[in-house]
N, C-alpha and C positions, 0 to 999 in steps of 0.2 A: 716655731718661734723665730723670726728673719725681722721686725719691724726694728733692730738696735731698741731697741727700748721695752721692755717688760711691763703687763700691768700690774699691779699690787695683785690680782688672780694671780695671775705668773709665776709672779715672785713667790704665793705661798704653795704654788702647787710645789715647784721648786725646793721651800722648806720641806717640803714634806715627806723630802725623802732622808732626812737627815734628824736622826732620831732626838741628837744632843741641844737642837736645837729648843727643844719643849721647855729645857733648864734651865740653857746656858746662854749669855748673849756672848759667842763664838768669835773673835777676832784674832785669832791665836792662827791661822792657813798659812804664816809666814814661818810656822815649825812643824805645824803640823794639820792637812785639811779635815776637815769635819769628816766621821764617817757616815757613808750612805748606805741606803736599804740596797743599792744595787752593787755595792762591793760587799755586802754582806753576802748577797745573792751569788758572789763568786766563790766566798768560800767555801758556802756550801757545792756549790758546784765542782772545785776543784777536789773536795771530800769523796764524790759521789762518784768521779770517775776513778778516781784511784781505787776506790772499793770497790766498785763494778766492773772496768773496762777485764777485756780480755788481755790487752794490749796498750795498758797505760801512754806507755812511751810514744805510739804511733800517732794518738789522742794530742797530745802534748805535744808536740813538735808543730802538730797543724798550728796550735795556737801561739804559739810562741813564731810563728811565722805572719800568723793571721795579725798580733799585736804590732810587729815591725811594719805590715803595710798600715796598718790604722795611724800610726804615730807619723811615718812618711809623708800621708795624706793631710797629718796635721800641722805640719811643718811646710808642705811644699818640698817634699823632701822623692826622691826612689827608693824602695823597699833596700838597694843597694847600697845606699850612701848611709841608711843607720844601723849601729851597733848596738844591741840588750846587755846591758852590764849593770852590775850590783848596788853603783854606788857613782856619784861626778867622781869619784876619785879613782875607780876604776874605769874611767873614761879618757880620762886625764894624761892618769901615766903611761899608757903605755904608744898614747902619740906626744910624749916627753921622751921617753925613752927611743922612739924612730927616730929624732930630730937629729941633726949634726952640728954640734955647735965651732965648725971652724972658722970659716972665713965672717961668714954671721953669727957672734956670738952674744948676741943682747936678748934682752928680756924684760921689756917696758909694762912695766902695771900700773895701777891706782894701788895707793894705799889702801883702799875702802875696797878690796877683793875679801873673798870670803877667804878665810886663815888655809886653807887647805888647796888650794889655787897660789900662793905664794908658797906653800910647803914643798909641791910638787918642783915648784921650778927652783926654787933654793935646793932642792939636792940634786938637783942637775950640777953644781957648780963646778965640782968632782972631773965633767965632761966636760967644762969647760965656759960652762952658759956664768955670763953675767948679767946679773938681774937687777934693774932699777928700779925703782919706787916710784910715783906718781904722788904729793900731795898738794892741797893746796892752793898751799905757796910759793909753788913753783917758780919764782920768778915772775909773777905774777900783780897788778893790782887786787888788793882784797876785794873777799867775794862778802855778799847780803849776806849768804851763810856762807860758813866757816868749812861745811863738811862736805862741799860742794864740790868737784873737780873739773872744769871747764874743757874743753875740746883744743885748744891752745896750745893747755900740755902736754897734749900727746904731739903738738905739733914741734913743741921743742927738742922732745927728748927722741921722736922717732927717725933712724938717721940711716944710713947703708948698711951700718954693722947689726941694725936689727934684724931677728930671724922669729920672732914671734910676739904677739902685742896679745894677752890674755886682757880680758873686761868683762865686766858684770854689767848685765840688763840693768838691774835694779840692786842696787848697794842692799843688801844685811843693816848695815849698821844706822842708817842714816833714811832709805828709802828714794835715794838720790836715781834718777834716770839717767843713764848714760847718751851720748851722742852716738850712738854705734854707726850710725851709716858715714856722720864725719870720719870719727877714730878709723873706720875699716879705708875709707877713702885717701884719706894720709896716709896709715898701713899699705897700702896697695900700692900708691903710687910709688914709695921707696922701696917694693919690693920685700915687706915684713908679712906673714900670716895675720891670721885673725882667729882668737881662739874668744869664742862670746860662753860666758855663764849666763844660764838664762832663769837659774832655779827658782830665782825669787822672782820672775814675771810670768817666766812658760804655765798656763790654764787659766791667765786674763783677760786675754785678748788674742786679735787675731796673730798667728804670728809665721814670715815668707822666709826662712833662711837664704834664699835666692835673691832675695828684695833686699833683705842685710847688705849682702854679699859678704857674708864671712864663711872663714874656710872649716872650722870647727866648732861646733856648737854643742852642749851640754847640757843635761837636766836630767832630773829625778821625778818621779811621782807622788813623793809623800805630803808636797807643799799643795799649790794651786791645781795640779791636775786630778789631788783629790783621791790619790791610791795610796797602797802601804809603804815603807819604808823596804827597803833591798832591793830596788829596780830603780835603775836612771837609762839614760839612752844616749849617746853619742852620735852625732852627725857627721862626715867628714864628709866632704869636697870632692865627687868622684872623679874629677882629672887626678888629686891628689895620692887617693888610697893605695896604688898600687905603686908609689915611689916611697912607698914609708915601710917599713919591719921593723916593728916592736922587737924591744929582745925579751916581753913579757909576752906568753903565748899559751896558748891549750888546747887539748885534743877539739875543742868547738870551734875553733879559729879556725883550722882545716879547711883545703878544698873541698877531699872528700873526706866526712864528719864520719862516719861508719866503715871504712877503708880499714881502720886499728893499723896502720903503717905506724910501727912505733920507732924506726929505722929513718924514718923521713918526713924531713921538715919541709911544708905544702902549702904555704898559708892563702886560703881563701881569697880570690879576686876583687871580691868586696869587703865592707866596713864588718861583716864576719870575723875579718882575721885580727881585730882589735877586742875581743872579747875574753872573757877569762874564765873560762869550763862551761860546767853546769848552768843550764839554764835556773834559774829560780821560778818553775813552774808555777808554785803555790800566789808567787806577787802576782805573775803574767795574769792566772785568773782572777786577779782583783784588780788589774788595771785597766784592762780592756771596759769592764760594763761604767767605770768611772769615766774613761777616753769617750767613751758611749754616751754617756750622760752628759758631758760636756757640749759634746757635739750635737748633740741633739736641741740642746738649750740656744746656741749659737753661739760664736763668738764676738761677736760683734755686739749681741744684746751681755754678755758678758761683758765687755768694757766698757760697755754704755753704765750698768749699774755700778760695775767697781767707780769709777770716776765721778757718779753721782753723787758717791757717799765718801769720796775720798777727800772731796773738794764742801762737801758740807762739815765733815769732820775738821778740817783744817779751818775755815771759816769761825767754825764755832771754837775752836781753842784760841784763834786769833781772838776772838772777843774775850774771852777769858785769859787773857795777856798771858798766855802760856807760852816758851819760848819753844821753836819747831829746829828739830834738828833736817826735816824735810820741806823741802822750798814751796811756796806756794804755789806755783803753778802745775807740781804735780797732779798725771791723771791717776795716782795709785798704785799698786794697792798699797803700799808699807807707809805708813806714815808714822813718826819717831820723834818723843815730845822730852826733852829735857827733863832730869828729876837730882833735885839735891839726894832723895834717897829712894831708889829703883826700886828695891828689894821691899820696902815697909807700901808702896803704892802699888805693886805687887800682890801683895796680900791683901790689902783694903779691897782691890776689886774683886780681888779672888771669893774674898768673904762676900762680896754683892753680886758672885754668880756670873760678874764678867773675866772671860777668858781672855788674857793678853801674855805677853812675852817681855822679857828686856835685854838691855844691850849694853854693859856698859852705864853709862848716864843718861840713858835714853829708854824710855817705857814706848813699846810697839805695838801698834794698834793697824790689824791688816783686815783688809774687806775684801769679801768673795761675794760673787753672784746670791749667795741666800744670806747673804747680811740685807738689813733694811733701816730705813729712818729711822727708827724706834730703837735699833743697837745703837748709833751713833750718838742720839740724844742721851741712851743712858749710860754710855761712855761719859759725854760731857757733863750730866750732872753728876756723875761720879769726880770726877776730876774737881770739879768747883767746890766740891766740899771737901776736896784734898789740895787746894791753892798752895799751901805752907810749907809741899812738899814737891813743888813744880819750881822750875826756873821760867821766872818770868823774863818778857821782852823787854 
């Protein structure tokens, strides 16, 4: 599948491996992706060796090596420059915690980070890091939308004493697109890092952390790449990795991992030495046949249909004078529609079998490769017969 563009075959061969889909019309990948017959196929898999092998561990190592080059490859990345960790936030901290906050002690974000990306660097403050906010109105002419943040502001606020610029691909709250190549080009040229969240875009597109040029990249597998929850990956920069020491660390961080030097601290040459123990084997084998399956599908025919549907989706709420808390030019996937009450439109679709999420005052409705025309239309007539409960334009 290489043509960017999927046929309605395609697309259903596609459904078809995703069992919930027989039920549910699925827009929910923005918390949590559909599961597939081939991460099922891991489980069992990962069941089978642990009963059988001789030698579990020796099994499991391969793969949890095998996953770091597949994910590299999907990045654009070297098996060396990614880290296997639990969670973005054990990704996070512990190249928050390598940082020095002296001479450069700032900390420029977007309001519109995800809560846990502004947590991390608010308890830096301790060290010394001062953290400013991004919103808006920065200073600013008002935007079309309100929930937008322009490329501008980072050009205001990023200055010599910055030592690190955290941003999200794709806003949570809002389904906003960031400017990453501007923000990282400003960031650079003053000499700040670039730390990119990618959770809510990473498995819709293609994506070059090279091409970025940012120096730290993050994401998880439970959203768009389509695996379970307790596995995210880190990227770091490898001129970088080996000028940074976490002072959060574990026996897996190690140069040498099997050494049992409990007497000396040896941290790993590579993005290894940002990691936090145990591998979580049981995810690794459900994430790989998901990375699998994505890859197989292509990425490119991937963003071809998210932005299909993200752009009919917007379209049609436009007609239906719903107000969008996500700009219209959006290619996807998250798109965020105003609601005087979140919680009772919630329900209503819930009751009509459509899967979505909320935010706040915003009902989210996200599209993956096996969404199709027919989810998006019966989004919208769901929504039309809940007007009373939508903020109009």
């Amino acid at each position: 599948m290489n043509r960017n563009m999927l046929s309605d075959e395609e697309i259903g061969e596609v459904r078809g491996h995703f069992p919930i889909l027989r039920e549910k019309t699925y827009l929910y990948s923005c918390s949590q992706g559909a599961l597939s017959d081939a991460v099922e196929g891991g489980m069992r898999e990962y069941a089978e060796s642990w009963r059988t092998s001789a030698a579990p561990w020796d099994e499991w190592m391969e793969r949890y090596e095998a996953l770091r080059a597949s994910f590299a490859r999907f990045i654009n990345a070297q098996p060396e420059e990614v880290a296997i960790v639990a969670s973005a936030s054990a990704g996070i901290n512990p190249i928050a915690s390598a940082l020095c906050f002296d001479d450069r002690n700032k900390v420029v974000m977007s309001e519109y980070e995800f809560p846990t990306m502004g947590h991390i660097w608010l308890a830096q403050r301790p060290r010394g890091a001062v953290v400013q906010f991004l919103d808006s109105g920065t200073g600013l002419p008002t935007c079309a939308f309100a929930d937008v943040l322009p490329t501008e502001s980072y050009e205001q606020a990023i200055d010599e004493r910055t030592l690190v610029v955290p941003v999200t691909q794709v806003s949570f709250k809002n389904g906003f697109r960031s400017d990453i190549a501007g923000v990282a080009r400003i960031a650079h040229e003053r000499g700040a890092l670039v730390f990119l969240d990618g959770y809510q875009d990473c498995g819709t597109r293609p994506l070059d952390v090279k091409a970025l040029d940012v120096d730290f990249f993050v994401t998880g597998t439970l959203k768009y790449l389509l695996g379970p929850p307790g596995l995210a990956f880190l990227y770091v920069r490898r001129e970088l990795i080996e000028s940074l020491m976490p002072t959060m660390t574990s026996w897996m961080a190690q140069r040498d991992v099997f050494s049992f030097q409990t007497k000396l601290l040896d941290p790993s040459p590579d993005a290894r030495r940002f990691e936090g123990g145990t591998p979580p084997i049981p995810n690794i084998y459900m994430a790989q046949p998901a990375l699998d399956l994505l890859m197989r599908i292509g990425m490119e025919n991937v963003a071809s249909q998210v932005e299909r549907l993200a752009r009919e989706f917007i379209e049609g709420a436009s007609d239906l004078g719903i107000s969008s808390k996500t700009p219209a030019s959006t290619v996807g996937p998250l798109v965020v529609l105003r609601s005087t009450d979140p919680a009772t439109v919630l329900a209503r679709l819930t009751a009509r079998g459509i899967v979505v999420s909320t935010r706040q005052d915003g009902v989210r409705f996200a599209f993956h490769v096996y969404n199709t025309l027919d989810d998006v239309h019966a989004a919208l007539a769901a929504l039309k017969d809940n007007l009373d409960l939508m903020v109009r334009a």
